[in-house]
C-alpha positions in Angstrom: -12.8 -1.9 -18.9 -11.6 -3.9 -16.1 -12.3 -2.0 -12.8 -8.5 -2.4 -11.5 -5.6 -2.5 -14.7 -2.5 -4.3 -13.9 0.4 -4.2 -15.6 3.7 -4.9 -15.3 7.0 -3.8 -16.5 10.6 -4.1 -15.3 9.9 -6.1 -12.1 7.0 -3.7 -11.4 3.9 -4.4 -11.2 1.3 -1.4 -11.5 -2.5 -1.8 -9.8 -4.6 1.2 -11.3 -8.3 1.6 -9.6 -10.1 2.2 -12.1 -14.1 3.5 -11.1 -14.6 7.1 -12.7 -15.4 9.6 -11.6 -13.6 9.1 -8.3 -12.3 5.4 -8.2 -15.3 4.4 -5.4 -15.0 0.9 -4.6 -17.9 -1.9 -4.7 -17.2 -5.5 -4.0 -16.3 -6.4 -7.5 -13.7 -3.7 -7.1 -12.8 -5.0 -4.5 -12.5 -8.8 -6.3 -10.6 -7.2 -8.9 -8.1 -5.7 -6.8 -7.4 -8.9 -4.4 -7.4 -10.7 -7.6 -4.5 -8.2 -8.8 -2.9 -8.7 -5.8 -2.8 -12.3 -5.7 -1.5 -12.5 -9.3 1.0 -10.2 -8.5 1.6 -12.2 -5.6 2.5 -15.3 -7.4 4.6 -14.0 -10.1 8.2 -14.2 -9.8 8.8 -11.3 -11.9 7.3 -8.8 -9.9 9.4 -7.9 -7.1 7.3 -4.6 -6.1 3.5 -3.1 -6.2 2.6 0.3 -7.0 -1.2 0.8 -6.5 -3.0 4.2 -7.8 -5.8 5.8 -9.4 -6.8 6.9 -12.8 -6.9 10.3 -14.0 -5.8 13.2 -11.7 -8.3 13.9 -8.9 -8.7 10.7 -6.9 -6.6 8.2 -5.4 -10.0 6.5 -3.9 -12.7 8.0 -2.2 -13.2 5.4 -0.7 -16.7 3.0 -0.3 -19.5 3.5 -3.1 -21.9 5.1 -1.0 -25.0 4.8 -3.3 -24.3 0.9 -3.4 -24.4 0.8 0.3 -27.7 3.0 1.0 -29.6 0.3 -0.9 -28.0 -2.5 0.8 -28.6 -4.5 3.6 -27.0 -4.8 6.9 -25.8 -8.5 6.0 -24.4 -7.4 3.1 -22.7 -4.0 4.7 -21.1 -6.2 7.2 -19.7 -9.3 4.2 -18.7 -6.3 2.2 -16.9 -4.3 5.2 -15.2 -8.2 5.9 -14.1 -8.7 2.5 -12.3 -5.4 2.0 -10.8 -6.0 5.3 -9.2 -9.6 3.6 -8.5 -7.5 0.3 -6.6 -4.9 2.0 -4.9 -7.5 4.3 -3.7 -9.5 1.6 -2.0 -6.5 0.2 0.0 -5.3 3.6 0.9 -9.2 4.0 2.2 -9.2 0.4 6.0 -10.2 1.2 7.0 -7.9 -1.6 6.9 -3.9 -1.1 4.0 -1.8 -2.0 4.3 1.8 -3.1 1.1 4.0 -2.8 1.2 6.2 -5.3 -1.5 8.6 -4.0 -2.6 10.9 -7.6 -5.3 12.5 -6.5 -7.6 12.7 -3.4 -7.4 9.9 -0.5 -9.9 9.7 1.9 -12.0 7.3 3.6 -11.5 3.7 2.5 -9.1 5.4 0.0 -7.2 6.1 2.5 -7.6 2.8 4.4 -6.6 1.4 1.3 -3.2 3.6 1.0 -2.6 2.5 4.9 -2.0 -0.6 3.8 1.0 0.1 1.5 4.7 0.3 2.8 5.0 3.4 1.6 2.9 6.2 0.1 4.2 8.8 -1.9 1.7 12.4 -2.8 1.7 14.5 -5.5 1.4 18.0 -4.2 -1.2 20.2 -4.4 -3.6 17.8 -6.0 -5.6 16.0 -2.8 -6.7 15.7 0.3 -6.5 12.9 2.7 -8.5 12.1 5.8 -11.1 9.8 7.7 -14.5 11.6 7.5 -16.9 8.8 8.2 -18.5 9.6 11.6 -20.3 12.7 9.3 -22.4 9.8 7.6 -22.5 8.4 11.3 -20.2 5.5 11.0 -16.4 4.9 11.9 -13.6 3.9 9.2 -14.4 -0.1 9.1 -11.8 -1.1 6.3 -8.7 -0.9 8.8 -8.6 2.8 9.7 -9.3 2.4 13.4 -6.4 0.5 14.0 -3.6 1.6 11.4 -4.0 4.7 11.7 -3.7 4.6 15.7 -0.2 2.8 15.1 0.8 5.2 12.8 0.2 8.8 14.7 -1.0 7.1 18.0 -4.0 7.2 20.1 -4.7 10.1 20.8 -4.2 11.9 17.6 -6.4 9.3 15.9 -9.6 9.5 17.9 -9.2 12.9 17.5 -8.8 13.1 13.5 -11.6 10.2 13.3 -14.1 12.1 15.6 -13.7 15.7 13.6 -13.9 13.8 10.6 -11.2 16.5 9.6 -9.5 16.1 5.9 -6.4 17.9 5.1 -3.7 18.2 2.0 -1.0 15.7 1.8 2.0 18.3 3.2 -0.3 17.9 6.5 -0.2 13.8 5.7 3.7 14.1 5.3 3.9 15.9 9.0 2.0 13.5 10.6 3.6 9.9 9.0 1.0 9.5 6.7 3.2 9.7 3.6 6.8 9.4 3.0 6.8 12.4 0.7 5.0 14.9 -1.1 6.8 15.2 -5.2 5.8 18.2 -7.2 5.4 17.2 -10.9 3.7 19.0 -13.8 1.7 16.2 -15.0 0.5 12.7 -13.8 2.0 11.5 -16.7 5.3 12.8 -14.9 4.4 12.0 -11.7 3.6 7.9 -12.4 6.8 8.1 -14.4 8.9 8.9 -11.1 7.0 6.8 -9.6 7.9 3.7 -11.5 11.3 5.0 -11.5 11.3 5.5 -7.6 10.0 1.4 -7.6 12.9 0.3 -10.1 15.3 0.9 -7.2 13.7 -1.8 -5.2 14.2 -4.6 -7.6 16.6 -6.5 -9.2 20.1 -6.0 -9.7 20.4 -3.5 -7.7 18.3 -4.4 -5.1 17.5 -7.5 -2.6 14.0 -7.5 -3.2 13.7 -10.8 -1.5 15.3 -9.5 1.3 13.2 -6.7 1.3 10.2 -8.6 1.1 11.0 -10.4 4.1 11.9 -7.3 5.9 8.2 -6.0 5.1 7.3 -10.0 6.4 9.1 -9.3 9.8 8.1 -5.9 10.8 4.5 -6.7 10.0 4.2 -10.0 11.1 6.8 -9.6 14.1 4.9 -6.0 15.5 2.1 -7.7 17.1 4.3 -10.7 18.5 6.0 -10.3 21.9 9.9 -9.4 21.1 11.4 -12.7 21.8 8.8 -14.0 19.3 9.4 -11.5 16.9 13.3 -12.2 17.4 12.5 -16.2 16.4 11.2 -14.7 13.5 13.8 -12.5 11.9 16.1 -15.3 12.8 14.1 -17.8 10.5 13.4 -15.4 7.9 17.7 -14.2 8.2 18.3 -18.5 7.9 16.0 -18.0 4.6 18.0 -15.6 2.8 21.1 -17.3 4.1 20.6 -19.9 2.0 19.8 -17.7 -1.5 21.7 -16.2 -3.9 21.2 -12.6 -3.2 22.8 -13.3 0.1 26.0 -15.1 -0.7 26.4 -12.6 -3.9 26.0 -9.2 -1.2 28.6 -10.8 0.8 30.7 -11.7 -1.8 30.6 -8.1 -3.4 31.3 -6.2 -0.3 34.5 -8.3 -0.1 35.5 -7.9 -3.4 34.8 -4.4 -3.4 32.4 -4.7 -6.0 28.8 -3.3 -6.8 26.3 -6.5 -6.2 24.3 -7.8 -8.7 21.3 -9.2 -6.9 18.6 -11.9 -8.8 16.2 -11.9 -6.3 16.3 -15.1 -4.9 
């Protein structure tokens, strides 16, 4: 069993951590999921990610804490570096990534769900949170700093220093997700969720241009503004010169729904 399934269908392509009982990572995961991301990277069918977890409790809990008791401070510090890359890769993705958060999220599971454009919960069936100061570290696989631009400063010392966790209509309140869906079944739930991620592809969606929306807010938020502005104006030059572009103008003056090809 690989230790992430990909698959794709319908311009979507599906990352599932698989790790029972609770979807830990270790650095192979970790290979296995930049490896995922890459090939959904590369492949022109896929216009959006959905990353989860299998079976109904947990999204990811985050590192495999018996792998790193027995390892050694190099090997903490390569390991902490390469899920940094991993997870990077994934936010610099210029296609959108839907966190589809099944079952508990916390620690680097949630590091790893910080990372995606947008996260969606199923209620009633986790909790989410940063509680690694209790085994006396800090969140090293991007929670530090995403997590301070997504509630602020303040807020964030304070959840990372209680080490608090907290259901996911608490997540919703505070930014962490974009919505909390009540379903009967994960069966139900990853079924409206591919459904959700069919509206962001082809034909009746820009997914280029959407991609290179995610490509300007990400890249452009830690540039000054004018350099953020010489941005979108290269990236708006790029989709000037596609198809989805001339056909979403064209439709709007015709009057007529667009039928986009993402490109």
């Amino acid at each position: 069993m690989s230790l992430v399934e990909y698959s794709k269908q319908n311009g979507v392509a599906t990352l599932t951590l698989t790790v029972p009982p609770a979807n830990c990572y270790s650095y192979e995961m970790m290979q296995a999921l930049d490896a995922a991301i890459l090939k959904a990277r590369f492949d022109p069918e896929v216009h959006v990610l959905v990353v989860t977890g299998a079976g109904e409790k947990f999204f990811c809990a985050g590192a495999d804490i018996s792998m790193l008791n027995g390892a050694d401070p190099v090997f903490k510090y390569n390991f902490c570096l390469h899920a940094n890359e991993t997870i990077s890769r994934l936010e610099q993705t210029p296609k959108l990534v839907i966190g589809a958060l099944n079952g508990h999220c916390v620690g680097g599971g949630l590091e790893v769900a910080l990372a995606c454009d947008i996260r969606i919960a199923r209620k009633g069936r986790g909790k989410c949170g940063l509680p690694e100061v209790k085994l006396g570290v800090l969140p090293g696989t991007g929670g530090t700093q995403r997590l301070t631009r997504i509630v602020g400063k303040a807020k964030a010392i304070e959840m990372m220093a209680t080490g608090e966790t907290f259901g996911f209509e608490t997540a919703k309140q505070l930014g962490l997700v974009s919505d909390v869906w009540e379903t009967e079944t994960i069966d139900e739930f990853q079924q409206k969720i591919h459904a959700y991620a069919q509206k962001f592809t082809p034909p009746q969606a820009a997914s280029q241009a959407i991609g290179l929306i995610k490509r300007a807010c990400q890249t452009g938020g830690d540039l000054s503004l004018q350099d953020g502005l010489a941005l979108e104006r290269e990236l708006q030059q790029r989709l000037f010169t596609g198809n989805d572009a001339a056909e979403g103008i064209a439709a709007y003056v015709e009057k007529r729904k667009a039928a986009f090809s993402g490109s």
